[in-house]
N, CA and C of each residue as an Amber inpcrd file, in Angstrom:
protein
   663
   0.8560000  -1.1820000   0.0000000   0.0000000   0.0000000   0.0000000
   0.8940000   1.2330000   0.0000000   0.7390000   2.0110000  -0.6550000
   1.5420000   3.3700000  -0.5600000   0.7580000   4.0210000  -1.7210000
   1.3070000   5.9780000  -1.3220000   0.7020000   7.2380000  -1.7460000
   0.9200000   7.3720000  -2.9760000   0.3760000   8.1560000  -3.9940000
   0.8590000   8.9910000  -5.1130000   1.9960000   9.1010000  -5.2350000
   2.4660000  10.2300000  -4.2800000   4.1370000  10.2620000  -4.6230000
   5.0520000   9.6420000  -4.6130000   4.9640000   8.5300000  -4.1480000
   6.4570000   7.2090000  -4.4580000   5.9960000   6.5090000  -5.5070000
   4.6350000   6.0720000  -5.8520000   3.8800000   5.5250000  -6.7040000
   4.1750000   6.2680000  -8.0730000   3.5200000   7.4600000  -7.9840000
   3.9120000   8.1340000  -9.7460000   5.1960000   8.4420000  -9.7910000
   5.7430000   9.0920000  -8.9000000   6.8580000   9.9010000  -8.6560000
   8.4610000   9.1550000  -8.4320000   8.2830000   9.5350000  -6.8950000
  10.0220000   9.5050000  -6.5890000  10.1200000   8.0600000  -6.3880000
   9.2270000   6.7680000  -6.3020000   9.5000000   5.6250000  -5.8230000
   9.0200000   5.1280000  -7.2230000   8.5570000   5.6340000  -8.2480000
   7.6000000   4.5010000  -9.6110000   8.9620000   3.7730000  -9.9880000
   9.9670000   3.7040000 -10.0880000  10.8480000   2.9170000 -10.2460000
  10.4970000   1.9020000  -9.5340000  10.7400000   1.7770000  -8.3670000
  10.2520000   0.9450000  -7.4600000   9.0810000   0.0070000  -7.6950000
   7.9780000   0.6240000  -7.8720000   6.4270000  -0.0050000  -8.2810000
   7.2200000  -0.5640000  -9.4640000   7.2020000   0.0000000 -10.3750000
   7.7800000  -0.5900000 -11.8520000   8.4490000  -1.9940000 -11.8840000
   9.4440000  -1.7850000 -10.8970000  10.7220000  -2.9670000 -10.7570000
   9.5300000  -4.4260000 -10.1000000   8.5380000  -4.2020000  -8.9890000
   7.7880000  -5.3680000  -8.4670000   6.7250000  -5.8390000  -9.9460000
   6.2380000  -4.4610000 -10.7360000   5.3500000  -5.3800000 -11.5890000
   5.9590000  -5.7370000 -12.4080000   7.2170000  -5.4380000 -13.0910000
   8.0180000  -6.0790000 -13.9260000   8.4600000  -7.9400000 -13.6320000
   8.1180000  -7.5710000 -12.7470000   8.9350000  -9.1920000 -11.8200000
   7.8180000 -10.1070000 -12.0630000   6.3590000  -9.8010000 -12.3750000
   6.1440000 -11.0310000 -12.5640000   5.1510000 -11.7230000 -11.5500000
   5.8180000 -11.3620000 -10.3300000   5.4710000 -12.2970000  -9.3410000
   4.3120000 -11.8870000  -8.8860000   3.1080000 -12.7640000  -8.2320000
   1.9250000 -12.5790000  -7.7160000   1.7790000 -11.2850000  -6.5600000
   1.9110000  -9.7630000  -6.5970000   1.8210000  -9.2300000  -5.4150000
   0.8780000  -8.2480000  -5.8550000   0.1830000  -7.8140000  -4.6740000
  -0.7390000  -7.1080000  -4.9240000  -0.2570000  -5.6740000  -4.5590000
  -0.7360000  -4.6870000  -5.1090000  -0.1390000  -3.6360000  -5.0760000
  -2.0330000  -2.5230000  -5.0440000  -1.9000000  -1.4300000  -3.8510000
  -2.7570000  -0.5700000  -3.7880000  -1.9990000   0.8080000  -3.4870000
  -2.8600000   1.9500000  -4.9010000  -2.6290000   3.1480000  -4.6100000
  -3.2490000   4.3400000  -3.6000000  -3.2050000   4.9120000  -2.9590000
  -4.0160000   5.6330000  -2.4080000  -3.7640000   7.2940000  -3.4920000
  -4.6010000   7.7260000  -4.2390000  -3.9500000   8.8800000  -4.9390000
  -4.8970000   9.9190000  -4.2240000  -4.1210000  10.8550000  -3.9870000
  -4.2910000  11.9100000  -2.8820000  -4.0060000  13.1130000  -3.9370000
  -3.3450000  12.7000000  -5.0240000  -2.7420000  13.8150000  -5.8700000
  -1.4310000  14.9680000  -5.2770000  -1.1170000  15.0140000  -4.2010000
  -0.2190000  15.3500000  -3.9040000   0.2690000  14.7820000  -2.8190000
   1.7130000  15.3550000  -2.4130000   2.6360000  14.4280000  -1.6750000
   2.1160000  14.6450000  -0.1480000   1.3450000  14.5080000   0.2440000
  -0.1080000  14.3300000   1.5060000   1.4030000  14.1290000   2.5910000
   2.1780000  13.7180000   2.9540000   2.4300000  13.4860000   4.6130000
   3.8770000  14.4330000   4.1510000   4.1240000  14.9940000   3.6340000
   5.2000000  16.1880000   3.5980000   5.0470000  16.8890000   3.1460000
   3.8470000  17.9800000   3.5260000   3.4730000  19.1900000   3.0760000
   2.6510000  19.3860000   1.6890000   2.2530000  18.7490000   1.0620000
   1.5680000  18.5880000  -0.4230000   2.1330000  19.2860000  -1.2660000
   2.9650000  18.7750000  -1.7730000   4.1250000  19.1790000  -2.9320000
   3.7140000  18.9780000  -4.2600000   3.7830000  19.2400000  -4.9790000
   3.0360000  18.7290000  -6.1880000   3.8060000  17.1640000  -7.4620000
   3.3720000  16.2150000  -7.3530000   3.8000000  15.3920000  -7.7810000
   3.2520000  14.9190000  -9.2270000   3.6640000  14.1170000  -9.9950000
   3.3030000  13.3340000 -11.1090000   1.5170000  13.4520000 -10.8780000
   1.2610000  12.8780000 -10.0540000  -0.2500000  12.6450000  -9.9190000
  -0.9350000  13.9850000  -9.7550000  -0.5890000  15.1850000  -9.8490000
  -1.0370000  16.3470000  -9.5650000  -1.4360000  17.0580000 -10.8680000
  -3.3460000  16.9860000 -11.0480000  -3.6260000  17.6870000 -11.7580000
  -3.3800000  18.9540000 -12.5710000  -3.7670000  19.1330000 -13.6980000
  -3.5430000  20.3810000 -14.1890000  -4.4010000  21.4730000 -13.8810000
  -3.5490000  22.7870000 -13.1860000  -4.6710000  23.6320000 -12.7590000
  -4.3410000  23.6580000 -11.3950000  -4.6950000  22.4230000 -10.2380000
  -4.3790000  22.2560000  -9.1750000  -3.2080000  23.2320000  -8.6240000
  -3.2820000  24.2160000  -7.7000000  -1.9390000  24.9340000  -6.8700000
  -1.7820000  23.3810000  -5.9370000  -0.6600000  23.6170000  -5.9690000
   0.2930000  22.5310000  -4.5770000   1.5920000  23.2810000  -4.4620000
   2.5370000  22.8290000  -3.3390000   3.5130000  23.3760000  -3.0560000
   4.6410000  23.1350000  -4.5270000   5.4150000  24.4200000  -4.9940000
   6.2420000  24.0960000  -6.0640000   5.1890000  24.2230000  -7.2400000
   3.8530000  24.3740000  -7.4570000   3.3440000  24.4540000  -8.1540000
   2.3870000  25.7700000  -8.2300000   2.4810000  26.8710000  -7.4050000
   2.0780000  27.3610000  -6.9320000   1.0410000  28.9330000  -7.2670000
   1.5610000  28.5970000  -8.7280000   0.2880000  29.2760000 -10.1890000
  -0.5770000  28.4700000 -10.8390000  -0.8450000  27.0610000 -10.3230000
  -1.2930000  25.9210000 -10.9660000  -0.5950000  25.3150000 -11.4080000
  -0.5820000  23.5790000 -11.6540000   0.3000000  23.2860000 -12.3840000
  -0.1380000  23.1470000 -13.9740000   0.9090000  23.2190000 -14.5390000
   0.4600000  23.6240000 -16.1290000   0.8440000  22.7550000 -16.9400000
   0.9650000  20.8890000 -16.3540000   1.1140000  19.9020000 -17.6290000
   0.2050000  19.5840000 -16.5630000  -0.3390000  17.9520000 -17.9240000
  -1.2270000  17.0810000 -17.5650000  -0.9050000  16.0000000 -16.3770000
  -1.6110000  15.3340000 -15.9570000  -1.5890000  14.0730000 -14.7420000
  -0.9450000  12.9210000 -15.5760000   0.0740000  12.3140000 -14.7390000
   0.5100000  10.7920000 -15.4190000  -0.1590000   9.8110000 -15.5210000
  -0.6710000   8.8900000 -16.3490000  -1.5310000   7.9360000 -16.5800000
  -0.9880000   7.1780000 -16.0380000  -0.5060000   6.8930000 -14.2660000
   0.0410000   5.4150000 -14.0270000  -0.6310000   3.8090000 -14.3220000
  -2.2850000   3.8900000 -14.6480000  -2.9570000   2.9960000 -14.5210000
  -2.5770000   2.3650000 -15.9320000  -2.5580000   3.2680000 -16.7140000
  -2.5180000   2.8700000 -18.5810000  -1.2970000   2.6920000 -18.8490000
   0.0050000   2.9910000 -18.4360000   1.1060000   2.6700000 -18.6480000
   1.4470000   1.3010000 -17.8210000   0.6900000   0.8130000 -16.8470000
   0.9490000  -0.4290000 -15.8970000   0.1710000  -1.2860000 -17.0100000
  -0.8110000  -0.9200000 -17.7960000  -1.7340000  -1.8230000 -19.0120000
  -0.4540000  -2.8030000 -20.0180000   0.6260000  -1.3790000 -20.4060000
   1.2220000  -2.2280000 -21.5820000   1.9570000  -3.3640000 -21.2750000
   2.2580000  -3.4820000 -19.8570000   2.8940000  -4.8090000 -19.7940000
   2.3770000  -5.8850000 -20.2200000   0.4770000  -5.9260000 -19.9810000
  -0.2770000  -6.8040000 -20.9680000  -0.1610000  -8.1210000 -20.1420000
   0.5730000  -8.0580000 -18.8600000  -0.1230000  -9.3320000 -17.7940000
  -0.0250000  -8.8590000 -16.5670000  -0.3890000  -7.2850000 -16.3950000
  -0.6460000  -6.3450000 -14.8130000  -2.0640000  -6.4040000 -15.1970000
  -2.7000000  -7.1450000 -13.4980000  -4.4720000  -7.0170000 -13.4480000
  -4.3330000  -5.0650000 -12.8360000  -5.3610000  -4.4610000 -13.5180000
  -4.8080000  -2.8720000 -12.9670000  -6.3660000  -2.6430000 -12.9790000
  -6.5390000  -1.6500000 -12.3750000  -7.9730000  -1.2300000 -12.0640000
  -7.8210000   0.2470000 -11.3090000  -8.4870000   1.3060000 -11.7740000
  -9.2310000   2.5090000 -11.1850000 -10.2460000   2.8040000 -10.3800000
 -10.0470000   3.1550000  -9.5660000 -11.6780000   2.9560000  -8.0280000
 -11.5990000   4.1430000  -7.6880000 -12.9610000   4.3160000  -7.0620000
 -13.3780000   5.5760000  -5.8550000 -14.3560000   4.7790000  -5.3700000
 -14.2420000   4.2200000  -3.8860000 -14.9870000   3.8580000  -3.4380000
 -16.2310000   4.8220000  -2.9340000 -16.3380000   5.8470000  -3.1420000
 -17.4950000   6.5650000  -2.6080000 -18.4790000   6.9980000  -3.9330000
 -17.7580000   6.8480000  -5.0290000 -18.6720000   6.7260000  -6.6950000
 -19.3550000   5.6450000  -6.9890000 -18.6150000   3.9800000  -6.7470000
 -19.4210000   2.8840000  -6.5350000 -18.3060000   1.8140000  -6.0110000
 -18.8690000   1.6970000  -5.0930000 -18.2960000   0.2550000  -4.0780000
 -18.2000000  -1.1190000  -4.6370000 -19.3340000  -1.2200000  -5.2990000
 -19.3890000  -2.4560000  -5.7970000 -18.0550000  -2.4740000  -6.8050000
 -18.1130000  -1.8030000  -7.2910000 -16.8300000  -1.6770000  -8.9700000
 -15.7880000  -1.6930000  -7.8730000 -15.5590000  -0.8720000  -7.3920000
 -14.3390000  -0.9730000  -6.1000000 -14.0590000  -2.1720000  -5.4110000
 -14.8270000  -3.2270000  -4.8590000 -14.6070000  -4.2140000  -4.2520000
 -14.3380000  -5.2420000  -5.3180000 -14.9890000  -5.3170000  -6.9080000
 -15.1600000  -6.3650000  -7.5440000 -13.3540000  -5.9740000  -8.1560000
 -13.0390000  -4.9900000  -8.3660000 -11.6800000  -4.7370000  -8.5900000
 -10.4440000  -5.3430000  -7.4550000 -10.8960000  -4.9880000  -6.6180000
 -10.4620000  -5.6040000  -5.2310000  -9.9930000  -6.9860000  -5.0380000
 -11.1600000  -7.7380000  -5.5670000 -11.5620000  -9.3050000  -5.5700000
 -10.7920000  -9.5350000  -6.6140000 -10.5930000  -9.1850000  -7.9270000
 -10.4740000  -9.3130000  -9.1240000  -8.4370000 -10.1440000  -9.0250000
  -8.0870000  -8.5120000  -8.1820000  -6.9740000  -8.0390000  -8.3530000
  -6.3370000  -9.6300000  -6.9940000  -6.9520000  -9.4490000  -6.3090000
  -6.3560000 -10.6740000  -4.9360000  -6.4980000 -12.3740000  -6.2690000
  -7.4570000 -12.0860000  -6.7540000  -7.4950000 -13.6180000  -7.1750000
  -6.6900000 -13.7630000  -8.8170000  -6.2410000 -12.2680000  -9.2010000
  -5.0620000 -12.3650000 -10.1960000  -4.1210000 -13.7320000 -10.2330000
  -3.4900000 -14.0690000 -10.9930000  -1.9700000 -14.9600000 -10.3690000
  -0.7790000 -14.4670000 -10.7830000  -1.0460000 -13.0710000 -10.8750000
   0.6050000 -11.9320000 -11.1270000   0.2800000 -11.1810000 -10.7900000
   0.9780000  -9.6390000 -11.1470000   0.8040000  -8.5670000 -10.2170000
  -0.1780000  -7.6970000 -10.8110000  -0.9310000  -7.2420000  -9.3600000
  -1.9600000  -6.6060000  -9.7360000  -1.3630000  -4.9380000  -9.0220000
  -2.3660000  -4.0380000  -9.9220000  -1.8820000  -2.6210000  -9.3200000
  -3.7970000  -1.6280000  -8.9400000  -3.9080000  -1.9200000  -8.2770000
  -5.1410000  -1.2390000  -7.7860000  -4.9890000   0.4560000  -7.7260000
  -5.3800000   1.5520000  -7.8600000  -5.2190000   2.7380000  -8.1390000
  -6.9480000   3.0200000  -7.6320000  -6.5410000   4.2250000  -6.2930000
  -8.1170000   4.5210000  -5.4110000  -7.8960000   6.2200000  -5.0900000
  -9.0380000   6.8640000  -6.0650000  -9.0580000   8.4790000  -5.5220000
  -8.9520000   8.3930000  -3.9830000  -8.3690000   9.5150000  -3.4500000
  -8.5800000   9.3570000  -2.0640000  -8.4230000  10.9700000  -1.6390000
  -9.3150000  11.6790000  -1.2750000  -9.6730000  13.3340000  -1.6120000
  -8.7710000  13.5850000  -0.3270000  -8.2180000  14.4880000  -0.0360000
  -7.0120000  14.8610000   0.9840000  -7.1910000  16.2900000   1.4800000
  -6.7190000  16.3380000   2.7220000  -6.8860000  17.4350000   3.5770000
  -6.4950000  19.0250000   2.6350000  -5.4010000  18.2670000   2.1060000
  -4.3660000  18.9980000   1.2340000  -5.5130000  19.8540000  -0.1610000
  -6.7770000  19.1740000  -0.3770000  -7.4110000  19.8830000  -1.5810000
  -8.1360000  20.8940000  -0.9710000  -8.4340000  20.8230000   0.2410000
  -9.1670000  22.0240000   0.6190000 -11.2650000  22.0540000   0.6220000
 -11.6500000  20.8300000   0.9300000 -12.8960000  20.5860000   0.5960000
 -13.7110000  21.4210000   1.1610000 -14.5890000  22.4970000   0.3090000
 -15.4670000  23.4100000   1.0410000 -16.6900000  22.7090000   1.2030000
 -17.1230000  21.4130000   0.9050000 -18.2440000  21.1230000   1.0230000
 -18.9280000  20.6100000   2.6480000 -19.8040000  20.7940000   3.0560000
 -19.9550000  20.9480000   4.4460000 -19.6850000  19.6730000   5.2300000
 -18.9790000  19.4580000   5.9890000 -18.3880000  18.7490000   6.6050000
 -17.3130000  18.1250000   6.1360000 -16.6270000  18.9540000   5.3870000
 -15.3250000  18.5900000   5.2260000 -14.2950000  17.3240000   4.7470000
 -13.5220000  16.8620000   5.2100000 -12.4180000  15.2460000   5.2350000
 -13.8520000  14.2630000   5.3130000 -14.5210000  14.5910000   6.4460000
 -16.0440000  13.7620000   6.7090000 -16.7860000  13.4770000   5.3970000
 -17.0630000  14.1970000   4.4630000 -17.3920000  13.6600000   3.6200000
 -16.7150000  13.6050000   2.1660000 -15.6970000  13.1760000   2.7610000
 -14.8060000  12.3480000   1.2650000 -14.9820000  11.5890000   0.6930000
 -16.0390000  10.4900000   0.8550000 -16.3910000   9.4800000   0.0090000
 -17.6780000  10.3910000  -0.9890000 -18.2810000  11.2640000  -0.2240000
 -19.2860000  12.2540000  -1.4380000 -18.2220000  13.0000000  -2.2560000
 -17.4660000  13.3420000  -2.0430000 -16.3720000  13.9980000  -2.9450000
 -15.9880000  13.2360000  -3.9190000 -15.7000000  12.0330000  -3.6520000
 -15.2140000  10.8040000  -5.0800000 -16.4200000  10.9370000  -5.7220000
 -17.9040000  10.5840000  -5.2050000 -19.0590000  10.5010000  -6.2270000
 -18.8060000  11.5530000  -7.2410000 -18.7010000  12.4390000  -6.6350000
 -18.9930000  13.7940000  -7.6720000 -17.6950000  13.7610000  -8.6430000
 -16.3480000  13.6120000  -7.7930000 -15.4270000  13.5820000  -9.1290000
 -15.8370000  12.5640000  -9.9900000 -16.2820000  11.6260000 -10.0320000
 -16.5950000  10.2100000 -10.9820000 -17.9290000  11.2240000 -12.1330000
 -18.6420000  11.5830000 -11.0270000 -20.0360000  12.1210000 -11.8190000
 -19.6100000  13.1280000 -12.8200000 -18.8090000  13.7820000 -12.4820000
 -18.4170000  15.4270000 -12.8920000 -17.2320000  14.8840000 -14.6280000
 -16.3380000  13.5970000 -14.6250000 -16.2270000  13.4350000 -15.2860000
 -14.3740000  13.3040000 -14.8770000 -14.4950000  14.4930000 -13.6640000
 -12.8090000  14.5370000 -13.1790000 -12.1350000  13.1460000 -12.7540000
 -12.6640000  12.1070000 -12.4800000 -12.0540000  10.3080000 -12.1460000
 -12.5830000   9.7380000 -12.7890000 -12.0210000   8.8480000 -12.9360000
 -12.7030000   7.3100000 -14.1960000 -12.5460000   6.2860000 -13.7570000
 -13.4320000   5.5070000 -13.3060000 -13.7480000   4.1920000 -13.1270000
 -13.0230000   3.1530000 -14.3660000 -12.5090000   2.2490000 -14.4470000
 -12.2330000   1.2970000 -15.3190000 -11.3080000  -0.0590000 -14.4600000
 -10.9970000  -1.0370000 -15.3880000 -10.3890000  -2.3370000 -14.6420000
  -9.8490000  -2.9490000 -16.1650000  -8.9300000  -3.7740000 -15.8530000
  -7.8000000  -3.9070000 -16.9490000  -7.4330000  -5.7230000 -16.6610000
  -8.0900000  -6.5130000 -17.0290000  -7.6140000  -8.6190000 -16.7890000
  -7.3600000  -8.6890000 -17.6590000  -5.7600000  -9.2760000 -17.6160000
  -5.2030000  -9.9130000 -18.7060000  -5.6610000 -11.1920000 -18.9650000
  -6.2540000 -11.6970000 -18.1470000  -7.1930000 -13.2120000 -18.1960000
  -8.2850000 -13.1920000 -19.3390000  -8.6540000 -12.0590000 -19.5650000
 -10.3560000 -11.9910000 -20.5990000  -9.0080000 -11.6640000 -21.8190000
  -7.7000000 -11.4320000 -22.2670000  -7.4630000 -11.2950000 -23.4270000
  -7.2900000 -12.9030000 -23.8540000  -6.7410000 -13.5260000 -22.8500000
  -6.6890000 -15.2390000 -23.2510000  -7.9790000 -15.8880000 -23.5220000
  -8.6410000 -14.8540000 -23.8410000 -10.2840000 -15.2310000 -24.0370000
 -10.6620000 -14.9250000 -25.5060000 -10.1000000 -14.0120000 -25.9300000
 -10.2940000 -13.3320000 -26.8970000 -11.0120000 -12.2840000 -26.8270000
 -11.0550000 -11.6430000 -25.9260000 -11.9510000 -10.5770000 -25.2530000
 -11.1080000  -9.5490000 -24.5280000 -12.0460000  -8.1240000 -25.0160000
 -11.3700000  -7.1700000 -24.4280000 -10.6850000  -7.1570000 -22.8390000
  -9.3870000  -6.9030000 -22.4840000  -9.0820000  -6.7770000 -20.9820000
  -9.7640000  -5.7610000 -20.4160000 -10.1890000  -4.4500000 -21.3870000
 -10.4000000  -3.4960000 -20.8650000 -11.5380000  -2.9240000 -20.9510000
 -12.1720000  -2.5120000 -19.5930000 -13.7870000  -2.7550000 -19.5370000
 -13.7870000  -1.6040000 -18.5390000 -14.8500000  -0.2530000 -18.9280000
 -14.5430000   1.0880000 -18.2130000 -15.7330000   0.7620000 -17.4620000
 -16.0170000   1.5610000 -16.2960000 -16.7470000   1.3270000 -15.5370000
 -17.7480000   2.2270000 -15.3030000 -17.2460000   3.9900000 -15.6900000
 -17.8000000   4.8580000 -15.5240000 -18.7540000   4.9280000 -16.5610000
 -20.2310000   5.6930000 -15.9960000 -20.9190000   6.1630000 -16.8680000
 -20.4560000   7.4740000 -17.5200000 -21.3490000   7.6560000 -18.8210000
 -20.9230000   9.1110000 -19.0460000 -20.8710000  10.2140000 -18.0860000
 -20.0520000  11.4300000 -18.0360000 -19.8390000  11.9710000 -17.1840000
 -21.2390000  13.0140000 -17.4660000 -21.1810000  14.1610000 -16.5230000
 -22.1580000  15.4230000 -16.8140000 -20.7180000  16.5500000 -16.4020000
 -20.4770000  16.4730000 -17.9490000 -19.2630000  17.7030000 -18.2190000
 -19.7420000  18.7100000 -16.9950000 -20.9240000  19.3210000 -17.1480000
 -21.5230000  20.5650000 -16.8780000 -21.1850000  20.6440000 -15.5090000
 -21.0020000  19.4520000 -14.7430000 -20.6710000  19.5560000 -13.4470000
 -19.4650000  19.9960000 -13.3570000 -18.5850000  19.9250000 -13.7120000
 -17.3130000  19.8250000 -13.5860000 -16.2000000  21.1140000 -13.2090000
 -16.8940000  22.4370000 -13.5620000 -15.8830000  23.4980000 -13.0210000
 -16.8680000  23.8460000 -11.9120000 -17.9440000  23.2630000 -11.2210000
 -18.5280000  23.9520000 -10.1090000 -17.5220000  22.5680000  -9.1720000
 -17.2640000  21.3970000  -9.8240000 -16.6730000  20.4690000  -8.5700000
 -15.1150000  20.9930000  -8.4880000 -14.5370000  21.7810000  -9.1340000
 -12.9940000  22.0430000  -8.9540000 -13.5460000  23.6050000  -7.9100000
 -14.3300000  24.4960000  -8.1700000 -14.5640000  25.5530000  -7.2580000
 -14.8650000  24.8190000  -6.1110000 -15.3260000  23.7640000  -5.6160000
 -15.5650000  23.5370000  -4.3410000 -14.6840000  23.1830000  -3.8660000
 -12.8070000  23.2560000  -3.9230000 -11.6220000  22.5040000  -3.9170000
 -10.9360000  23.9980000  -3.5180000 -10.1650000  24.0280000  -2.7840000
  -9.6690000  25.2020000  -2.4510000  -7.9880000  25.2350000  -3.3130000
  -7.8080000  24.0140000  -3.3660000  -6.2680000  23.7550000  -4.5690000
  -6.5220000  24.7540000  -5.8130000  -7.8380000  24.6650000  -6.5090000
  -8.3110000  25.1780000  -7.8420000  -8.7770000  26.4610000  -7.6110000
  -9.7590000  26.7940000  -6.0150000 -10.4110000  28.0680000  -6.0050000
  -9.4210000  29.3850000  -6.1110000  -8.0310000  29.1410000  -5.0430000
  -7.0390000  29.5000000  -5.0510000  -6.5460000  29.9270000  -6.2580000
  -6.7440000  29.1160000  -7.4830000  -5.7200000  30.0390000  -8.6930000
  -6.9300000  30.6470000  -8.4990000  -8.1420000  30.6720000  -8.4790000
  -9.1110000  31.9640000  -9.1580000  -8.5690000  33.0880000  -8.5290000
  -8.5850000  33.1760000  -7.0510000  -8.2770000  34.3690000  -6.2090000
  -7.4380000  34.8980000  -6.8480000  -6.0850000  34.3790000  -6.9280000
  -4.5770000  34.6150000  -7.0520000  -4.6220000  35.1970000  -8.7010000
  -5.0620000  34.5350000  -9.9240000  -4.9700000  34.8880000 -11.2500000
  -6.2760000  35.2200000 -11.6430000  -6.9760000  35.5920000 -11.3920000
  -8.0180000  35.7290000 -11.9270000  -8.1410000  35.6420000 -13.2830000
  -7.2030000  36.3010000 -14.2620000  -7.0560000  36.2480000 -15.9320000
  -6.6380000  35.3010000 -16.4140000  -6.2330000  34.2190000 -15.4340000
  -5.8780000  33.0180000 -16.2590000  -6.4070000  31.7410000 -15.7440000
  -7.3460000  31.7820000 -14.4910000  -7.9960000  30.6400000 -14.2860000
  -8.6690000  30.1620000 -15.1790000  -9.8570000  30.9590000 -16.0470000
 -11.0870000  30.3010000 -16.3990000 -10.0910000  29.8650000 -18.0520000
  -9.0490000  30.1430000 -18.3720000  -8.2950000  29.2900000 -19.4090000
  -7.8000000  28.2070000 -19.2030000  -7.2510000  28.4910000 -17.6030000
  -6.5760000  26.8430000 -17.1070000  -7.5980000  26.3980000 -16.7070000
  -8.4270000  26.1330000 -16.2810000  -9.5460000  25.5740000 -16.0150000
 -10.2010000  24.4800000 -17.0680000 -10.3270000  25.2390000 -18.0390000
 -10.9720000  25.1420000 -19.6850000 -10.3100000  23.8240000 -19.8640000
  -8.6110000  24.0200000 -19.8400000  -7.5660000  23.3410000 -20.1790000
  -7.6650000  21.9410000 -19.2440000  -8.1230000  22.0720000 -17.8390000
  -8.4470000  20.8990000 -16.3890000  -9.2610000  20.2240000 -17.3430000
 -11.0070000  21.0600000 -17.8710000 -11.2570000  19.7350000 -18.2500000
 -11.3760000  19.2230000 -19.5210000 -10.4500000  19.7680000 -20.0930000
 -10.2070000  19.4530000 -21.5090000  -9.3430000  18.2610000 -21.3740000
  -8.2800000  18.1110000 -20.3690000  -7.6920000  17.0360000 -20.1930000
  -8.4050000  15.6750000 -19.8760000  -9.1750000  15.9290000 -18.7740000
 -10.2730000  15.0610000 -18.4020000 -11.0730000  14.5240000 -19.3480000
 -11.7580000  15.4810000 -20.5680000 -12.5010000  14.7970000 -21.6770000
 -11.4520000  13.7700000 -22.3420000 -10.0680000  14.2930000 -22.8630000
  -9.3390000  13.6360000 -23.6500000  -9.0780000  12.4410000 -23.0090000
  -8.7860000  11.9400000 -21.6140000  -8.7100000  10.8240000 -20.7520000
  -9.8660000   9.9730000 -21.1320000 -11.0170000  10.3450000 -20.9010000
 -12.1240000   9.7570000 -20.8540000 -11.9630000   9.3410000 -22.4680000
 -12.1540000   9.9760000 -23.3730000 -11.9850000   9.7450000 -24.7410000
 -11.2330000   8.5300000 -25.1660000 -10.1310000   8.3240000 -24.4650000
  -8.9660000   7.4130000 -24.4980000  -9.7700000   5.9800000 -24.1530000
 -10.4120000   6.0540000 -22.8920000 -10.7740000   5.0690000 -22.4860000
 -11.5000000   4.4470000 -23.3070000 -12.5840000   5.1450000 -23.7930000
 -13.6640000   4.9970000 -24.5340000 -13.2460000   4.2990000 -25.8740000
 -12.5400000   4.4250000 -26.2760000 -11.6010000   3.9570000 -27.6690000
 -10.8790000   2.2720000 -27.2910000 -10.3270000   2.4340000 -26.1890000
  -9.5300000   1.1720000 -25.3760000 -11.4190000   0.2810000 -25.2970000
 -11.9990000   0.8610000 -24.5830000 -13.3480000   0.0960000 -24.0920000
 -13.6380000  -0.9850000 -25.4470000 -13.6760000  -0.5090000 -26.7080000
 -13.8610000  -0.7890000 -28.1400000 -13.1380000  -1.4180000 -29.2140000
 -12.5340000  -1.9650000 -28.2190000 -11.2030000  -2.4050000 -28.9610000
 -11.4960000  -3.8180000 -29.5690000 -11.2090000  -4.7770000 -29.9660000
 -11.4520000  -5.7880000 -31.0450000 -10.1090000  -6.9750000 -30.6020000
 -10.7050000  -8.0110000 -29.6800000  -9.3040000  -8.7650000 -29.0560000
  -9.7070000 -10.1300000 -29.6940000 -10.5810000 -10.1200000 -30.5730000
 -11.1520000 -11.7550000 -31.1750000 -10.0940000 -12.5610000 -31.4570000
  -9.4600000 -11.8830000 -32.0640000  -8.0370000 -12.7840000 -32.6150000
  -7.1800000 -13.0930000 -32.1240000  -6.8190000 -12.4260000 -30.9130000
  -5.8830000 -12.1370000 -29.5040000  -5.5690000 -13.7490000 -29.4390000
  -4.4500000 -13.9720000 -29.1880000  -3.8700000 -15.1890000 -28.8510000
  -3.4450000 -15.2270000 -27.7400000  -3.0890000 -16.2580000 -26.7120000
  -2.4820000 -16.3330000 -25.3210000  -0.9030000 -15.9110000 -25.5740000
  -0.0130000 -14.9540000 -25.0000000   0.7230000 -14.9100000 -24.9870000
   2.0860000 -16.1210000 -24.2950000
């Protein structure tokens, strides 16, 4: 089990080197999006737009796809969760990933002190905070078995429904990481913003294409 930042960041070597190996271990992310127990620094996993420490006009590249780059190895069970968007997809990923027989990499929003939640009651309701990022379009549900390609069948099966775009710059204003550039730039939030979920559509887009993919012919490696 370990954070974002050793995970995308200063330790993905590390993650990299165990799923490279092969061997049956299970592996869970907690993504917090920033470096949560040393001040929230801004890491790999740190949205675009998002202020964090070192980042501190927003940051102005996109989030690392650790889930889709753990895909090409093509025998990592990998899966995307928010348990407070849907549990069930979360646990069946869960289950999925323990009864793998190589390495699995589980990846779980996990909303952090560090974003600044104005919504009423705060850290307390962080599992309503995942709903809405899932709803809003900002997280994506999906799960990745290399078992269904020895099938001839897609591995990759998204989980999320369509999003409601429209939600989506009222759920980054309720985030004090994002409200913050407004204060601070005012002339250049509602561009970086634009740009937050322009990234987010193009993610989702990605998936949506992977979801559709054509594995009939797929042979067992």
């Amino acid at each position: 089990i370990g954070g974002d930042g050793a995970s995308y960041d200063i330790g993905y070597g590390g993650l990299d080197h165990v799923i490279a190996s092969g061997e049956d271990v299970n592996l869970l992310v907690l993504d917090t999006e920033v470096y949560s127990n040393t001040g929230g620094q801004s890491s790999k996993a740190t949205p675009l737009g998002a202020i964090a420490q070192f980042a501190a006009r927003g940051k102005r590249i996109r989030k690392k796809d650790l889930g889709m780059i753990a895909t090409t190895y093509g025998y990592v069970y990998v899966a995307q969760v928010a348990m407070g968007a849907d549990n069930a997809q979360c646990l069946k990923a869960i289950r999925e990933a323990e009864a793998y027989p190589g390495p699995s990499l589980v990846i779980a929003y996990a909303p952090c002190i560090n974003h600044g939640l104005k919504i009423k009651g705060g850290m307390g309701r962080s599992q309503a905070e995942e709903a809405r990022a899932v709803a809003c379009g900002y997280w994506h549900l999906w799960r990745f078995n290399p078992e269904l390609a020895n099938e001839g069948k897609n591995p990759f099966t998204l989980d999320s429904k369509e999003p409601d775009w429209s939600l989506f710059q009222d759920y980054l204003m309720n985030e004090v990481r994002f409200m913050s550039v407004k204060k601070a730039y005012p002339n250049e939030a509602d561009e970086l913003f634009a740009a937050t979920q322009r990234m987010a559509q193009l993610r989702y887009e990605s998936y949506i294409r992977k979801s559709k993919e054509d594995w009939s012919d797929a042979t067992e490696a």
